[in-house]
NUMI-577603 format. One record per residue (C-alpha): residue number from 1; x, y, z. Coordinates in steps of 0.05 Angstrom, whole numbers. Layout:
BEGIN
ATOM   num       px       py       pz
ATOM   NUM        X        Y        Z
...
This chain:
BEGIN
ATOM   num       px       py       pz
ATOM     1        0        0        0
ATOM     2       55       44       21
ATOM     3       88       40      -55
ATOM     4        8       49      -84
ATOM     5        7      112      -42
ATOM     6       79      139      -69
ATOM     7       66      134     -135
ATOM     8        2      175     -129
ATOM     9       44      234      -93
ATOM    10       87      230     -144
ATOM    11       32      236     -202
ATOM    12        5      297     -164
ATOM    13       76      326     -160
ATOM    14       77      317     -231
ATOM    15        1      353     -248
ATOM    16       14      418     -196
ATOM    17       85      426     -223
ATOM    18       37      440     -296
ATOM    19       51      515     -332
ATOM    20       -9      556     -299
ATOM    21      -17      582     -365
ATOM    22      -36      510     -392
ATOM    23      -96      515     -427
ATOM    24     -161      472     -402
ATOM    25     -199      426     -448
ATOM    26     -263      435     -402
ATOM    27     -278      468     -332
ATOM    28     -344      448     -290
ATOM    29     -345      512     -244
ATOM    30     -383      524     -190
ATOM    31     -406      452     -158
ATOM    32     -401      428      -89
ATOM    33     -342      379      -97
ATOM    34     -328      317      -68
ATOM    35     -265      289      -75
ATOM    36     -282      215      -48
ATOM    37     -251      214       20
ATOM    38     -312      225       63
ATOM    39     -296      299       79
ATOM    40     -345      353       61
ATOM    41     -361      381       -3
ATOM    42     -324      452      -20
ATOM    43     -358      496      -81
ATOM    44     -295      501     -133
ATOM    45     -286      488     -197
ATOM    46     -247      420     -237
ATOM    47     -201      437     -292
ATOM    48     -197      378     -338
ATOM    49     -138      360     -391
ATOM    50     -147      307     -436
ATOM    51     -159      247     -395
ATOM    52     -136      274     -328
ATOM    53     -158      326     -276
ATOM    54     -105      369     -277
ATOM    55     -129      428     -232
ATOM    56     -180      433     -181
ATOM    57     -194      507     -146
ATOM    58     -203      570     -171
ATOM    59     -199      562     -239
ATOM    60     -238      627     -269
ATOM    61     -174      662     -293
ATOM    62     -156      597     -339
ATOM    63     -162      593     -408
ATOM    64     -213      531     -424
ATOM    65     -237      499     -485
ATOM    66     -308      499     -452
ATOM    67     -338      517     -390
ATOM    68     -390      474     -371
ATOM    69     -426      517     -301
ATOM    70     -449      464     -251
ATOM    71     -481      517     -195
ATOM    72     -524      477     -148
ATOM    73     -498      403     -172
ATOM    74     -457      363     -134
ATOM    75     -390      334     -163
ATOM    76     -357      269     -148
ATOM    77     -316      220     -171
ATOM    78     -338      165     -222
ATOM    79     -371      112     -181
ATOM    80     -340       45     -174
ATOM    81     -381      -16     -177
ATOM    82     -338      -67     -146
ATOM    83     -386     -133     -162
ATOM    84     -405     -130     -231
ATOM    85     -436     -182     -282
ATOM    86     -428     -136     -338
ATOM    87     -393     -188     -371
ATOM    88     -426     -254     -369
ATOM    89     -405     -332     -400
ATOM    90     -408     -318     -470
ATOM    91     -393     -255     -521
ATOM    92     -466     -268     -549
ATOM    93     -489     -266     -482
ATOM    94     -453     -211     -450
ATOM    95     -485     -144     -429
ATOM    96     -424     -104     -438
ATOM    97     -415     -127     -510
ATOM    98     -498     -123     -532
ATOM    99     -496      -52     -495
ATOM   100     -431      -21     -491
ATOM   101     -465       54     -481
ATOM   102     -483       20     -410
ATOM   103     -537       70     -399
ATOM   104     -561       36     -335
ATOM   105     -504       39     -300
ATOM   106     -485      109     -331
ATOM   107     -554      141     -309
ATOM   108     -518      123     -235
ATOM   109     -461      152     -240
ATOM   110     -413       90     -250
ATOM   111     -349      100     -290
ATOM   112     -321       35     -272
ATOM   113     -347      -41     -264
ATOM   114     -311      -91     -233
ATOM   115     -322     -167     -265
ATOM   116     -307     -236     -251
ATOM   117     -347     -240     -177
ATOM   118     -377     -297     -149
ATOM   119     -314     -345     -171
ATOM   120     -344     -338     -244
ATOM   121     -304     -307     -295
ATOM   122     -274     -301     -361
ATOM   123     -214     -342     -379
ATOM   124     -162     -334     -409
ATOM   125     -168     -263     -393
ATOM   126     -127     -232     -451
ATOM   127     -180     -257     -500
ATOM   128     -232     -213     -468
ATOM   129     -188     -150     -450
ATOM   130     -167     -157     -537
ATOM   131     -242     -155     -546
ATOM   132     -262     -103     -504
ATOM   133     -199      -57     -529
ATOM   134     -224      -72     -600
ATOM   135     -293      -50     -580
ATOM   136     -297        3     -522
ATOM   137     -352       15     -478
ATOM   138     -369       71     -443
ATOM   139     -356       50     -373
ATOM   140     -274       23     -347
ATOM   141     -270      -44     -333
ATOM   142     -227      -91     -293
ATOM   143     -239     -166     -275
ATOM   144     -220     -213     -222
ATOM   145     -209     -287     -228
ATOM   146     -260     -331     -208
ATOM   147     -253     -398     -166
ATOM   148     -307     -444     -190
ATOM   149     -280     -415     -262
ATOM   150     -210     -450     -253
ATOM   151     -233     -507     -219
ATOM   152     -289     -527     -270
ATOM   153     -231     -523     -318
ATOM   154     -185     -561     -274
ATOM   155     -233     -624     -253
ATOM   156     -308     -605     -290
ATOM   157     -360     -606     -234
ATOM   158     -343     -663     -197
ATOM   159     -351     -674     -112
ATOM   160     -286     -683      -86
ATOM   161     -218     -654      -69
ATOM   162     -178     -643     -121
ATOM   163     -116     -680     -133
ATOM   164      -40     -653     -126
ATOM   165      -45     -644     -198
ATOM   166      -97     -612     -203
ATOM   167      -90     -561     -144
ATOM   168      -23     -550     -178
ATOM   169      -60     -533     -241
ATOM   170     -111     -496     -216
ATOM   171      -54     -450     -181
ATOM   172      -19     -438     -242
ATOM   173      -82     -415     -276
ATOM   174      -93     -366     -224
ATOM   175      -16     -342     -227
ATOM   176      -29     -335     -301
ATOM   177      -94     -283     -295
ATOM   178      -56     -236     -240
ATOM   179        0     -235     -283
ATOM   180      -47     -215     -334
ATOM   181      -83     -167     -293
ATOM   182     -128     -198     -250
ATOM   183     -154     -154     -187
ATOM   184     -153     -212     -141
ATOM   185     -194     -284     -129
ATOM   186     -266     -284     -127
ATOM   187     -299     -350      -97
ATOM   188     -366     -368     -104
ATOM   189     -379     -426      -49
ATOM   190     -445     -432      -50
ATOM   191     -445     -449     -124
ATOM   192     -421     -513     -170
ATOM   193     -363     -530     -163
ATOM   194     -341     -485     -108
ATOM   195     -387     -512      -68
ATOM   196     -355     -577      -72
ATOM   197     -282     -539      -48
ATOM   198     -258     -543       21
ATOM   199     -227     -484       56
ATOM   200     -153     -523       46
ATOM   201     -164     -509      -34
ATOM   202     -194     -439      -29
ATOM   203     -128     -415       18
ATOM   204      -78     -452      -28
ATOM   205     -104     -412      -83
ATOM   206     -112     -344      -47
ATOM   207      -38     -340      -34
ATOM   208      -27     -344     -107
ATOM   209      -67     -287     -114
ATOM   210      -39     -247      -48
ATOM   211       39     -259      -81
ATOM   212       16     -215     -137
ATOM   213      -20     -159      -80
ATOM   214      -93     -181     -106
ATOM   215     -155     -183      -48
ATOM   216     -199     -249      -46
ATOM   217     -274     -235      -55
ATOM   218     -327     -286      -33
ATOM   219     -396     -300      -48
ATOM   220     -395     -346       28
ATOM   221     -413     -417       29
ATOM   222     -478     -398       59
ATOM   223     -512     -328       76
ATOM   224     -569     -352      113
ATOM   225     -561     -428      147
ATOM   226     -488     -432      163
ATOM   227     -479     -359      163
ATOM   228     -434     -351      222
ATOM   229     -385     -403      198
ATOM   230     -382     -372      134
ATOM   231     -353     -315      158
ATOM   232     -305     -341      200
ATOM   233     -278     -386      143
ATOM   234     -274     -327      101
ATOM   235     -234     -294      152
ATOM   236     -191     -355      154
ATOM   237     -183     -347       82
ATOM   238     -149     -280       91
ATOM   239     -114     -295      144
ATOM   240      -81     -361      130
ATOM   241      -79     -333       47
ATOM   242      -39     -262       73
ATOM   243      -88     -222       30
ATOM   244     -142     -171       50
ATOM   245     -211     -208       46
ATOM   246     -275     -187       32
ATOM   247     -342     -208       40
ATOM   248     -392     -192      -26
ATOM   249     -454     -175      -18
ATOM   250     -454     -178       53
ATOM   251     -527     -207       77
ATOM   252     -564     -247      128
ATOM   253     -614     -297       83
ATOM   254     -672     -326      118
ATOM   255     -716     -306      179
ATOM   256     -676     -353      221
ATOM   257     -617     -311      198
ATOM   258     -654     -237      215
ATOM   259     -614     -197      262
ATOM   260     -549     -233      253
ATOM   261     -516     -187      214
ATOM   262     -495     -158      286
ATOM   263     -461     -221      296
ATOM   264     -418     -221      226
ATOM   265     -402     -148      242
ATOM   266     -382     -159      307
ATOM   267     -327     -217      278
ATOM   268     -312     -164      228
ATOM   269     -291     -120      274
ATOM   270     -260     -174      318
ATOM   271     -221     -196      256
ATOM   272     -186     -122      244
ATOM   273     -179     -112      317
ATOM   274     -129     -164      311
ATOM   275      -98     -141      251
ATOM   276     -137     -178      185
ATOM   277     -159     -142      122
ATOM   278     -228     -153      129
ATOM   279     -291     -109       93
ATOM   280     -355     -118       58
ATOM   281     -399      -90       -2
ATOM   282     -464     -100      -10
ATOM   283     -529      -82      -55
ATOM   284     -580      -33      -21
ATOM   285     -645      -85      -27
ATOM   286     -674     -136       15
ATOM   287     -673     -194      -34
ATOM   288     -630     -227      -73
ATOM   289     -622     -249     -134
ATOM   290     -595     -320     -174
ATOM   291     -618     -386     -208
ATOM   292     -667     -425     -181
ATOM   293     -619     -489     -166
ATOM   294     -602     -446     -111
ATOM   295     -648     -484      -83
ATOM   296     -624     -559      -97
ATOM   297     -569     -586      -42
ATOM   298     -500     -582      -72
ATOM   299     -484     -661      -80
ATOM   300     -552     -665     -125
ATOM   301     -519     -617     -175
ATOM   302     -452     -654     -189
ATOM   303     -436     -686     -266
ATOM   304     -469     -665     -330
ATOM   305     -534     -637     -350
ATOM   306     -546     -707     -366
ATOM   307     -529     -736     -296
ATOM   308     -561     -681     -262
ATOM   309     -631     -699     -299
ATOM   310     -621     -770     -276
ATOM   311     -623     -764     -215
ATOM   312     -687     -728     -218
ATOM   313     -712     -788     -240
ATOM   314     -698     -831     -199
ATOM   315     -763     -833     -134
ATOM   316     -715     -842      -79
ATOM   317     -663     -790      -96
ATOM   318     -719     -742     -125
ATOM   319     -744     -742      -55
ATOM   320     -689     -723      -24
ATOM   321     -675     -666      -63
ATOM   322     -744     -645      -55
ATOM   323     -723     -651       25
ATOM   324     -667     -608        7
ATOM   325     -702     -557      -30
ATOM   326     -762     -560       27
ATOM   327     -715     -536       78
ATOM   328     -681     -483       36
ATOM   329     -756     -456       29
ATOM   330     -773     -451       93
ATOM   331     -701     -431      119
ATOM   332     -657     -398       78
ATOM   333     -667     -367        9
ATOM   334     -752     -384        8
ATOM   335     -772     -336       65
ATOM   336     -813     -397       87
ATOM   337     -859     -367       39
ATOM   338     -864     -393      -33
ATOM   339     -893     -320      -53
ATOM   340     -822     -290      -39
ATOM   341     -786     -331      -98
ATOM   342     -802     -283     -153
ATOM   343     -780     -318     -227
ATOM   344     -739     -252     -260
ATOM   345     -723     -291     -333
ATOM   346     -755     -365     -350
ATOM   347     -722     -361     -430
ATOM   348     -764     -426     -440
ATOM   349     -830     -399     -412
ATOM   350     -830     -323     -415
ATOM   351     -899     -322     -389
ATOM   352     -874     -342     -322
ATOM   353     -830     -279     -313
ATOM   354     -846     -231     -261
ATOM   355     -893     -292     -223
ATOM   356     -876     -322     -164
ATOM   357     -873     -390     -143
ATOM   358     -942     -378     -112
ATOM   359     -974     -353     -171
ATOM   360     -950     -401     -215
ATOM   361     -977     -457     -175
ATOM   362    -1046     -413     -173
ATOM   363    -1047     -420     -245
ATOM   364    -1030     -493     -252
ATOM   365    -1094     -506     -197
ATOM   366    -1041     -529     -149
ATOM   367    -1051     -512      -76
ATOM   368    -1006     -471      -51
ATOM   369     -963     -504       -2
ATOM   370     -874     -506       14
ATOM   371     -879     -582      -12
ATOM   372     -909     -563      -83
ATOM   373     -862     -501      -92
ATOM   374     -809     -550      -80
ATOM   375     -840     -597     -137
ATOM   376     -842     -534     -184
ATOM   377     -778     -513     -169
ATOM   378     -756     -583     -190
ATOM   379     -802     -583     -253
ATOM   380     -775     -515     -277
ATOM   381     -707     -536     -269
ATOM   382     -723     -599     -309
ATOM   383     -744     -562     -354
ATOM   384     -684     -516     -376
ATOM   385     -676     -475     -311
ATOM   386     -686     -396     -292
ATOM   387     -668     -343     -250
ATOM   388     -711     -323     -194
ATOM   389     -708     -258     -140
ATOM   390     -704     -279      -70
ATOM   391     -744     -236      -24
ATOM   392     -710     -265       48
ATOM   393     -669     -207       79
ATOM   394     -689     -155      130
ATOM   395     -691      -86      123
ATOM   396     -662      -74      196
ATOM   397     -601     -123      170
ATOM   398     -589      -80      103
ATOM   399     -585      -14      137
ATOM   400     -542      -38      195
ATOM   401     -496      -68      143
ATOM   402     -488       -9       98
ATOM   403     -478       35      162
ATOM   404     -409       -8      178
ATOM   405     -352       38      164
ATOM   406     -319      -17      119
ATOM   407     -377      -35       74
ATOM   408     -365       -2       10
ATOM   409     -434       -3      -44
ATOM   410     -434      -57     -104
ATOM   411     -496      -73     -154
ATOM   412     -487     -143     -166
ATOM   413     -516     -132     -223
ATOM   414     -507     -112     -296
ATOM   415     -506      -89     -361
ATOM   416     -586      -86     -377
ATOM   417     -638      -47     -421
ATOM   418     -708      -65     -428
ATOM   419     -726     -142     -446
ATOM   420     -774     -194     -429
ATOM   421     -744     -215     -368
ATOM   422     -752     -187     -305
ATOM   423     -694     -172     -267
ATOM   424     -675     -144     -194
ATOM   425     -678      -71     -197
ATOM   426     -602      -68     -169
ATOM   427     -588      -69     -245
ATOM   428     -625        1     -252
ATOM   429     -609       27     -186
ATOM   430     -565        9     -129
ATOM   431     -524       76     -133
ATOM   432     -575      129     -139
ATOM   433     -619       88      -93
ATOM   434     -564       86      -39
ATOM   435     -560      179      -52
ATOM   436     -635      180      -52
ATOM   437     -670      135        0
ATOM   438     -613      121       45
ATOM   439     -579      184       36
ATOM   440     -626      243       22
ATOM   441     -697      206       51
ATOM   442     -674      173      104
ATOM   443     -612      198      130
ATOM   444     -586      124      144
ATOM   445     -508      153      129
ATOM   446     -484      218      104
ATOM   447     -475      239       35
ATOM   448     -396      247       44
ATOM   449     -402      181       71
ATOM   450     -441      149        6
ATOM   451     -394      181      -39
ATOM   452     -330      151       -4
ATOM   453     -361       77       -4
ATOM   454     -377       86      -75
ATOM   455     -308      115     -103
ATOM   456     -247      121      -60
ATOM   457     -261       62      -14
ATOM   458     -271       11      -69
ATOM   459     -214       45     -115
ATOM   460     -160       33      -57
ATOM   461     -192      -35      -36
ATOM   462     -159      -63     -108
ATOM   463     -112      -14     -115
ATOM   464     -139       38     -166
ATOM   465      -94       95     -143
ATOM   466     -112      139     -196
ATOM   467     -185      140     -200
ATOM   468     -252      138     -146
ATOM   469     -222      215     -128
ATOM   470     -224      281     -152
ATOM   471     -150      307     -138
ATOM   472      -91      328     -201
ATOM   473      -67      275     -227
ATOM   474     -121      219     -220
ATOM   475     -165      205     -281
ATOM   476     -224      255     -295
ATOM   477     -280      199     -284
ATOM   478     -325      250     -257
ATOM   479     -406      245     -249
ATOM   480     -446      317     -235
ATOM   481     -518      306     -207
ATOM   482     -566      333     -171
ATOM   483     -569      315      -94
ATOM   484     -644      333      -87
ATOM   485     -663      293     -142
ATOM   486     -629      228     -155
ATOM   487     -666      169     -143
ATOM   488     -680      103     -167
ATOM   489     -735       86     -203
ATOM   490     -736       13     -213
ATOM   491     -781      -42     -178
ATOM   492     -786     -109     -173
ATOM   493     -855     -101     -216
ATOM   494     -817      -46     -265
ATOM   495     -740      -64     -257
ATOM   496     -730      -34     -327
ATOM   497     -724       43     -305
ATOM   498     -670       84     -312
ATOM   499     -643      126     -248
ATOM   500     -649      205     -259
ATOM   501     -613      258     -223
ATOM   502     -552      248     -267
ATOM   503     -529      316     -303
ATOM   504     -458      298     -332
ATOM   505     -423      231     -332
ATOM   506     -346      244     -362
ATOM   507     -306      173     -372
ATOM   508     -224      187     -378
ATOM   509     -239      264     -387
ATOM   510     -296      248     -446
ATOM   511     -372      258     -433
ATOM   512     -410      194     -440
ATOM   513     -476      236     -414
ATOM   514     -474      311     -427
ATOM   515     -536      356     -395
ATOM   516     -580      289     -381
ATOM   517     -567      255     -457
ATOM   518     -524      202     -475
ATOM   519     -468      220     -520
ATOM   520     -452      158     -552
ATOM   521     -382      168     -539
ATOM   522     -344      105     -502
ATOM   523     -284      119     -470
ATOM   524     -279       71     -420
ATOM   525     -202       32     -406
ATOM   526     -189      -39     -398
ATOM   527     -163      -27     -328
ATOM   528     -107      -88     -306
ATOM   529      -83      -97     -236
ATOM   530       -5      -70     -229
ATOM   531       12     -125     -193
ATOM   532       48      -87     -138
ATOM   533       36     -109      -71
ATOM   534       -2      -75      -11
C-alpha cells in the first residue's frame, strides 16, 4: 500500500508542477465537490486535460476549451461498482458487448465495473481484455479471477478434493490471470463446483493471488443457514492466504438468519482488531437475486446436465432433493414463503417472468403449499432452468450493514436495457438508490459518507490509485448530479427504469452523458491490476 500511495504523490507532484498558463480542455465551475474521502463538499471548480484532472480550485482566470457551469450540482468522482456481471459466459451473451453505451449503469453515476465476482469469470483473460480494447464501452472495466472458473476447468463439476495435480494446475491458472491483470480471487462457495471446495483449496489458491498484491472476494458458502461459519472461514481465508478479504454482498438470508448481521459485524470487527484485512460491499435491497438451483443441495448438482436430470428421476433421490429444497424454502433463500421466490427470466416460458412461485402454482390449480413449490422448483429446473429474485433479507439487517464503516456499495448486477425478463432492480439502481432513499430520505449515512463507499473506498480496496477521487493527477472519471433529485426508479414489478438525477457523466476526461443525454461516446479503459503489492 505504502508503494500504491507513493506513486500517487508522485503523479500529483507531476500535475501541480503543470505551466499555470496550460490551457483547459473543459472546466465544471461552481459545484459542491467531493473528492471521495468522506470529507465535506467545498464549491470550486475542476479543470480537466485530456484524460486527467489536472487542476481543481479556482480556476476562473484559466483559459478553457469549454466551460460547462455546474451551480447547485454536486461533483464526485466516477462511481465504482466493485461486483459487476457486466460481462457474463459468452460474447453473445454478455451485457457489456450487446450494450456497450451501459446506460443503466451510466444514469448512476458508475465510471467503472468490476467483473469476474462470485468465482465466475472469463478465462483466459487476454482474450476478453483484446475484445473489449477492440470495441470500447463507455464505462472502465477490470476483472478478477473466479474460483469455481479454474476449478471447472481443472476437474469439471465433480464432488471431491482435487488431486496434487490438479491443485497445482488450478494455481498456475490463477498465477497466469494476476499476471495478466487480475484484481484478485473471487470465490463463489455456494455455487457448483465451489461448493464442492474445502477451505484447504480456497487458501492454497488465495496465496497465489496475495503474491501478486490481489484481495480475495467471496460470495460465502452460505448467507443464511451456516452464516456464522461462513464468515469465519472467510476470515480464515485472509488470514491463512496473507491477503485482504472481503465479504460480497454482505447479507443475512432467511428469517432464522434476521438480526445476525450484528453477529458477522461484530467478527468483522473482531477480525481487524487483531490485525486482518477484512470489509464488505453490498447491494441496497432486501432480496437477492440467482438461479433457481439455488435451491437444490450441492451433492444433487454434481456431473453433467445429463447426470443431473437422472437423478431427478430416480423416486428415492428425487425425494431427497425435494427434502433439500423443502428446507431451503422454509429456511434460507424461500422466506418460508413460496410468494417470496419471484421468477426474473424463465427463457423457455417467458410467461412465467415476473410470477412467483405462488402464482405459478395458482395457475396450474395447485394448492399452494412449501412441498409443491419444492416440486415446481424441481419441474422448472427440469425443464431448462431460470433465474428467480429472492425476497429473504431484513430491512433492519441492510441498513445496519451499509452503516459499517468498511462496507463499500456494489450492484451485483449488470449491463441491462429493457427485455422480457424481469430482473432485480439493483441493475437500474443500487447507486442512486443508496444517494436517494438512504442518503437524502432517510438519512441512514451521510452523503460524504455514500460518496466515499462508492469511489475512493472501493478504488484503494484493489488498488486503483488513480481513480474513485477528484484530486490532479487521477483520471477525470467524474459524475455531476443533482443531490435533491437522484433516485432510483426501478421495482421489482418495473426493474427496467433508468435512475435520474444524473447531469454529466465524463469517462477518462470524455462525456458519455452531457446535460442528461447520452453521447454515444465510449471511452472507457481496460483497467489491469499492477501487480504491486499492498
Amino acid at each position: 500500500m505504502a508503494i500504491r500511495i507513493l506513486l500517487f504523490f508522485l503523479l500529483l507532484l507531476v500535475y501541480n508542477t503543470s505551466p499555470a498558463e496550460q490551457t483547459l480542455d473543459l472546466v465544471l465551475s461552481g459545484g459542491m465537490v467531493y473528492d471521495g474521502s468522506g470529507g465535506p463538499g467545498v464549491i470550486t471548480d475542476v479543470g480537466i486535460a485530456a484524460d486527467r484532472i489536472v487542476a481543481v480550485g479556482d480556476l476562473s482566470d484559466r483559459q478553457s476549451g469549454r466551460r460547462v457551469d455546474v451551480s447547485g450540482l454536486a461533483v464526485t468522482p466516477g462511481f465504482i461498482d466493485i461486483h459487476s456481471h457486466a460481462v457474463r459466459d459468452s460474447v453473445e451473451k454478455s451485457g457489456i458487448f450487446l450494450w456497450p453505451d451501459a446506460e443503466n449503469y451510466i444514469r448512476q453515476g458508475v465510471t467503472t465495473v468490476i467483473g469476474g465476482p462470485d468465482g465466475s469469470s472469463w478465462y483466459p483473460l487476454p482474450e476478453l481484455f483484446k475484445l473489449l480494447e477492440e470495441s470500447p464501452s463507455s464505462v472502465n472495466f477490470g476483472t478478477f479471477v473466479g474460483h469455481n472458473t479454474i476449478r471447472q476447468l481443472a476437474m469439471g463439476r465433480a464432488d471431491r478434493a482435487p488431486t496434487g495435480e490438479e491443485l497445482k494446475a488450478m494455481q498456475e491458472m490463477v498465477d497466469t490471470a494476476m499476471t495478466d491483470g487480475a484484481y484478485g480471487l473471487s470465490s463463489g462457495l455456494k455455487y457448483i463446483p465451489g461448493a464442492y471446495s474445502q477451505t484447504d483449496e480456497v487458501i492454497a489458491l488465495a496465496k497465489v493471488a496475495g503474491k501478486h498484491g490481489g484481495i480475495y472476494i467471496t460470495h460465502m458458502r452460505e448467507e443464511g443457514t451456516g452464516l456464522l461459519e461462513s464468515v469465519s472461514e472467510t476470515i480464515r481465508i485472509g488470514e491463512e492466504g496473507g491477503l485482504p478479504a472481503q465479504i460480497t454482498h454482505h447479507k443475512a438470508m432467511g428469517k432464522r438468519a434476521w438480526g445476525k448481521s450484528v453477529e458477522t459485524l461484530a467478527m468483522v470487527d473482531a477480525a481487524i482488531a487483531r490485525g486482518i484485512d477484512l470489509s464488505s460491499d453490498q447491494y441496497p435491497y432486501a432480496a437477492s437475486s440467482t438461479g433457481i438451483d439455488v435451491l437444490f443441495p450441492a451433492w444433487s448438482l454434481a456431473g453433467d446436465k445429463q447426470t443431473r436430470l437422472a437423478r431427478l428421476q430416480e423416486p428415492d433421490t428425487r425425494a431427497e432433493i425435494k427434502a433439500g429444497i423443502i428446507d431451503n424454502i422454509i429456511n434460507d433463500r424461500g422466506g418460508n414463503d413460496p410468494s417470496r421466490v419471484a421468477i426474473a427470466n424463465c427463457p423457455w416460458n417467458r410467461q412465467f417472468n415476473g410470477l412467483n412461485l405462488a402464482e405459478i402454482l395458482q395457475q396450474q390449480g395447485r394448492e399452494v403449499t412449501v412441498e409443491n413449490a419444492a416440486e415446481l422448483a424441481m419441474e422448472l429446473e427440469e425443464s431448462g432452468g431460470c433465474s428467480a429474485v429472492y425476497h429473504a433479507m431484513s430491512e433492519q439487517d441492510v441498513i445496519r450493514i451499509m452503516q459499517h464503516e468498511r462496507t463499500m456499495i456494489a450492484s451485483d448486477g449488470g449491463i441491462h436495457m429493457p427485455a422480457e425478463d424481469m430482473p432485480h432492480p439493483r441493475n437500474y439502481g443500487s447507486f442512486s438508490r443508496v444517494l436517494g432513499r438512504y442518503v437524502r430520505e432517510q438519512a441512514v449515512i451521510g452523503f460524504s459518507e455514500a460518496i466515499h463507499k462508492m469511489s475512493l473506498m472501493p478504488a484503494m480496496r484493489i488498488g486503483l490509485v488513480d481513480r474513485g477521487r477528484i484530486q490532479p493527477g487521477a483520471f477525470a472519471d467524474i459524475s455531476v448530479f443533482d443531490p435533491d433529485v437522484v433516485i432510483d426508479r426501478a421495482t421489482f414489478k418495473n426493474p427496467h427504469q433508468l435512475s435520474v438525477g444524473m447531469h454529466y457523466v465524463f469517462v477518462n476526461g470524455v462525456a458519455v452523458l452531457f446535460d442528461g443525454s447520452m453521447t454515444g461516446a465510449r471511452p472507457g479503459h481496460v483497467l489491469r491490476h499492477s501487480g504491486v503489492k499492498p
